[in-house]
C-alpha positions as CSV (number, residue, x, y, z in Angstrom):
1,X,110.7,110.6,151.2
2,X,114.1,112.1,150.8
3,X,115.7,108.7,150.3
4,X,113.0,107.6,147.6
5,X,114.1,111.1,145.8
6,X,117.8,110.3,146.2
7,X,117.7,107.1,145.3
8,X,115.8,108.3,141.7
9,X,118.3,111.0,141.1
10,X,121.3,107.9,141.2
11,X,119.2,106.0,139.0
12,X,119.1,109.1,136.2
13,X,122.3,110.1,137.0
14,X,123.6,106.7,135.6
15,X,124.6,107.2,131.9
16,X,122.4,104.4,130.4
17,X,119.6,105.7,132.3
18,X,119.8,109.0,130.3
19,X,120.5,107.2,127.3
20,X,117.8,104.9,127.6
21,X,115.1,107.6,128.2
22,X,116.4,109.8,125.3
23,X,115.7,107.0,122.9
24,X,112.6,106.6,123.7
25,X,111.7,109.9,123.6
26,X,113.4,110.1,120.3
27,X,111.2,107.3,119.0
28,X,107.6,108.2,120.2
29,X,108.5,111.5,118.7
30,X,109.5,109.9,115.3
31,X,106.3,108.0,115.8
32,X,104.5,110.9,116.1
33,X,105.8,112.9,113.3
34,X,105.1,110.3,111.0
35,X,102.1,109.7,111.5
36,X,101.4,113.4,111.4
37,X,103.0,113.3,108.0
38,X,101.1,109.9,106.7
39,X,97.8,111.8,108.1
40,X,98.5,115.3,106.4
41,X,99.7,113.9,103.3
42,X,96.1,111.8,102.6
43,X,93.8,114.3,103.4
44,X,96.0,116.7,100.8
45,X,96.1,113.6,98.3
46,X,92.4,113.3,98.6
47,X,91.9,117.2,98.0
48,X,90.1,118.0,94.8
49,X,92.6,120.2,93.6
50,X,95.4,118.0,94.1
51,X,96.9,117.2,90.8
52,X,98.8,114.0,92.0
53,X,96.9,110.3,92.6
54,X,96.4,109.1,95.6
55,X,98.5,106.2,95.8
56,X,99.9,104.8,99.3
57,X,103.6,105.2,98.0
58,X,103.7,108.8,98.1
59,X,102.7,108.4,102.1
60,X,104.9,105.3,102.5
61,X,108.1,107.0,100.8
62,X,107.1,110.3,103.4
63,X,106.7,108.3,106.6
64,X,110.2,106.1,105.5
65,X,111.9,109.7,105.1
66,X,111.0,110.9,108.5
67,X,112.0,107.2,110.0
68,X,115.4,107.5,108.4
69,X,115.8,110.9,109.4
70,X,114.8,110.1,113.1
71,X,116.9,106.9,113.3
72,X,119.7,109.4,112.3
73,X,119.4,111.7,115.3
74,X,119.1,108.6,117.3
75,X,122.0,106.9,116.6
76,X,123.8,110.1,117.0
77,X,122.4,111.7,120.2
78,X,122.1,108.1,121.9
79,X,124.7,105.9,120.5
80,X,127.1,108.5,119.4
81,X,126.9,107.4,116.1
82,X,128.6,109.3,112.6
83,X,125.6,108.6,110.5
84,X,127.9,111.0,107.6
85,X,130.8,108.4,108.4
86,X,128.4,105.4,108.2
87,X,126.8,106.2,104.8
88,X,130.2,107.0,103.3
89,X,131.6,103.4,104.5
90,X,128.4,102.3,102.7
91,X,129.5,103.7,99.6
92,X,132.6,101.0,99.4
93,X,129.5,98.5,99.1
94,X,126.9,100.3,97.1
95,X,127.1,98.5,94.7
96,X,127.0,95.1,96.2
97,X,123.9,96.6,98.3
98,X,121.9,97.8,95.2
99,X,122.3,94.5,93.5
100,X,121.1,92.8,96.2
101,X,117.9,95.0,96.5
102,X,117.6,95.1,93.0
103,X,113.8,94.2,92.4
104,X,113.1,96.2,95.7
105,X,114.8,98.8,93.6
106,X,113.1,98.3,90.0
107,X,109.7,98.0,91.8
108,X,109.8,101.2,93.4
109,X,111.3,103.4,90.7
110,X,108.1,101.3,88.7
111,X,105.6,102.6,91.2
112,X,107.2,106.1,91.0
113,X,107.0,106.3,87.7
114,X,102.9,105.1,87.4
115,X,102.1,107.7,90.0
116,X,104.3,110.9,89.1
117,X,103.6,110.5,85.2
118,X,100.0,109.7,86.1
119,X,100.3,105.9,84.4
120,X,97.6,104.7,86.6
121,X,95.5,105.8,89.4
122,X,93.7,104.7,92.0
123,X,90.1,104.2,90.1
124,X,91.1,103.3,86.6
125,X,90.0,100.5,84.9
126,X,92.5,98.5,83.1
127,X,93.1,95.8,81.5
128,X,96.3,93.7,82.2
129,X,96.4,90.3,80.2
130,X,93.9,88.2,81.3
131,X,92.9,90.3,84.4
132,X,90.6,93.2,84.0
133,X,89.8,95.5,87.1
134,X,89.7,98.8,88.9
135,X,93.0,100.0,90.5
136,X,93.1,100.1,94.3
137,X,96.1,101.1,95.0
138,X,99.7,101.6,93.8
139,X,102.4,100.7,96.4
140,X,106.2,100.8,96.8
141,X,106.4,97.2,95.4
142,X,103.5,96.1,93.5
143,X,100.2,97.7,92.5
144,X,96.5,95.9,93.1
145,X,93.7,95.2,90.7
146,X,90.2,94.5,92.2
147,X,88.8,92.3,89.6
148,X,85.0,91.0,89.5
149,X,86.3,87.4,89.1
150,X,89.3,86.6,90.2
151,X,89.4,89.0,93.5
152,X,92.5,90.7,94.0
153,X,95.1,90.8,91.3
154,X,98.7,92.1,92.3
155,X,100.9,92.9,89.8
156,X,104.8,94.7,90.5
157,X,105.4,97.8,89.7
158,X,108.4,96.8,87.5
159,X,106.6,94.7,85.4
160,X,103.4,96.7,84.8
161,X,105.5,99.6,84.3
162,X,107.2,97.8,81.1
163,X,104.1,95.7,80.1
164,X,101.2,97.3,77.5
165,X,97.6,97.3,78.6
166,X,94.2,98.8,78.1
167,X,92.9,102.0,80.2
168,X,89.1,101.2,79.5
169,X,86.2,104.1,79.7
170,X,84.0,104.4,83.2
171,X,81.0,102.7,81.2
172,X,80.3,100.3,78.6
173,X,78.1,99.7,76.0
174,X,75.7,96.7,76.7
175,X,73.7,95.4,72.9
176,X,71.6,92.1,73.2
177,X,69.9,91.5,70.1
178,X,66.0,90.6,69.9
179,X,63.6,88.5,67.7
180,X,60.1,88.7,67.6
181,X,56.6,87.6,65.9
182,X,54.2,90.1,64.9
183,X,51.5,90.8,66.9
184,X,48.3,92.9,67.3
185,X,49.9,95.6,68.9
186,X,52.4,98.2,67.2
187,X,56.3,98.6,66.7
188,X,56.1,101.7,68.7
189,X,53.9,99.9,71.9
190,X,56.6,97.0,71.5
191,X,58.9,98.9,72.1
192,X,58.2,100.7,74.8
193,X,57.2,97.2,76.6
194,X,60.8,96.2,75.7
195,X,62.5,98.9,77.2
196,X,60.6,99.1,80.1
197,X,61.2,95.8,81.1
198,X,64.9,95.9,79.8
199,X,65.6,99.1,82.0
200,X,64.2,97.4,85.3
201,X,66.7,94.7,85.0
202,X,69.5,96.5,83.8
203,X,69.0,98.8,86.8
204,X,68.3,95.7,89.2
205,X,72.3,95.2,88.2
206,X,73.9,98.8,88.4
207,X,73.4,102.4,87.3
208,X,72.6,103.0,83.2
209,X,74.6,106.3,82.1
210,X,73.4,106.6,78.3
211,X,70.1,108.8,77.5
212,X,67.8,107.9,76.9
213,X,68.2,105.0,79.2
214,X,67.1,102.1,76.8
215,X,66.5,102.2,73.4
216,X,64.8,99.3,71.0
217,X,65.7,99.5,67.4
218,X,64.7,97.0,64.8
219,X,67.1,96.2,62.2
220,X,64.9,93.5,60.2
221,X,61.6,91.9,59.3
222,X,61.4,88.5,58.6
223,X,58.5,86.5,57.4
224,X,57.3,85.7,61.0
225,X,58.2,88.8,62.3
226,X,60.7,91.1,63.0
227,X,64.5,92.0,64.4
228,X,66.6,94.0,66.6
229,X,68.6,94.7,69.2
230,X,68.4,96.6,72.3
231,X,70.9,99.1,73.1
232,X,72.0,100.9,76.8
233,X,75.3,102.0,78.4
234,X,76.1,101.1,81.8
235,X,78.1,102.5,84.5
236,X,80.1,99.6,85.3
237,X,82.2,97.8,82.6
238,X,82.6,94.8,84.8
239,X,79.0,94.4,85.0
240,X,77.9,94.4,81.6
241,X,77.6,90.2,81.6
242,X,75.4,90.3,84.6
243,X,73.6,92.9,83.0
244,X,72.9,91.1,79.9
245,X,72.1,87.9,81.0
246,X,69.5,90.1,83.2
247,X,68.0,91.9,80.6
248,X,67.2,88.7,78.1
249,X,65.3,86.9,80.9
250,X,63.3,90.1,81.6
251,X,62.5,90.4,77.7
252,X,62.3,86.6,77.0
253,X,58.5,86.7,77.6
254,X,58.7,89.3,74.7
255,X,60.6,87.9,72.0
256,X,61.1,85.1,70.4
257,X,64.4,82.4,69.9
């Protein structure tokens, strides 16, 4: 038994030994508070009285800060390392090393500028050329649209940060206009057969904001009968073909072309 003990105290004593076991203690323990960090830094991001979005590259610029910072000690307490000397050499080729990371560059400064000045959040629905879609997520490079068509669009930071778009409302108005022929039954009782049905299917599709839900108004009487249109806001802008295309089969038996 004393031999096995012996035999592990020559094994520590050796200098790489130590050095070995340091750095990966240094390591887990840089894993460890970074994690913490990334972990305390969402659930404050998601608070309710946070006044700042929460975008990933406030978390990913955190946990790269702690990294740095660890990979500092390390090189110093394992590999005797002068970080101060090291950084200072890097001056002489900043700026080779800054044109070289120059997009990396642009795109984060982008994505620091959409989430400190409030630009865009995670949520919003914008509108960016041809794509048109709720913001998941602005990262240290590029930021990502979920669209209803196209999936996923992912746009860098630089360039949405220098390119104009829309910032559109949480609903949207949905209008589909109506024809009918006069029958024995009233406006009024028309109506309410109209909006009844034209409610069900809008609802079928997603949530309707305005109230009253539906409303019918006729604009017109023709000599066979009578026009329209009805009118409803929705909760989802993205929605509001699916909802229209659902509401004029519903009302089809109703009206006339």
């Amino acid at each position: 038994m004393s031999d096995i003990f012996n035999m592990i105290q020559e094994i520590l004593a050796k200098p790489w030994v130590r050095t070995l076991i340091w750095f990966v203690i240094l390591v887990l323990a840089t894993k460890i508070l970074a994690n913490l960090v990334a972990k305390l830094l969402r659930h404050m991001l998601r608070s309710e009285e946070n006044p700042l979005p929460s975008s990933s590259i406030i978390v990913n610029i955190a946990r790269g800060t702690v990294w740095a910072l660890g990979a500092s000690v390390i090189l110093d307490t394992c590999f005797n390392v002068n970080v101060s000397a090291f950084i200072a050499a890097l001056g002489v080729g900043g700026i080779a090393l800054s044109l070289g990371f120059q997009d990396t560059l642009s795109n984060l400064i982008g994505g620091l500028q959409l989430t400190f000045m409030r630009v865009v959040v995670p949520g919003d629905l914008i509108e960016v050329g041809n794509a048109k879609g709720r913001v998941h997520d602005v990262g240290w490079r590029h930021t990502t649209i979920d669209t209803a068509t196209d999936g996923t669009v992912i746009i860098p930071n630089s360039v949405l940060s220098k390119t104009s778009f829309s910032k559109l409302s949480d609903d949207a108005a949905v209008s589909v206009p109506i024809a009918g022929t006069f029958a024995d039954e009233t406006l009024d009782t028309y109506a309410k057969s109209i909006e009844g049905s034209a409610q069900k299917a809008a609802e079928s599709i997603c949530a309707i904001t305005s109230n009253p839900k539906v409303q019918v108004r006729f604009t017109e009487i023709t000599e066979s009968g009578f026009k329209g249109q009805i009118d409803l806001r929705v909760a989802d802008p993205q929605a509001v073909s699916a909802v229209t295309d659902s509401i004029v089969r519903a009302v089809a038996p109703f009206t006339r072309a």
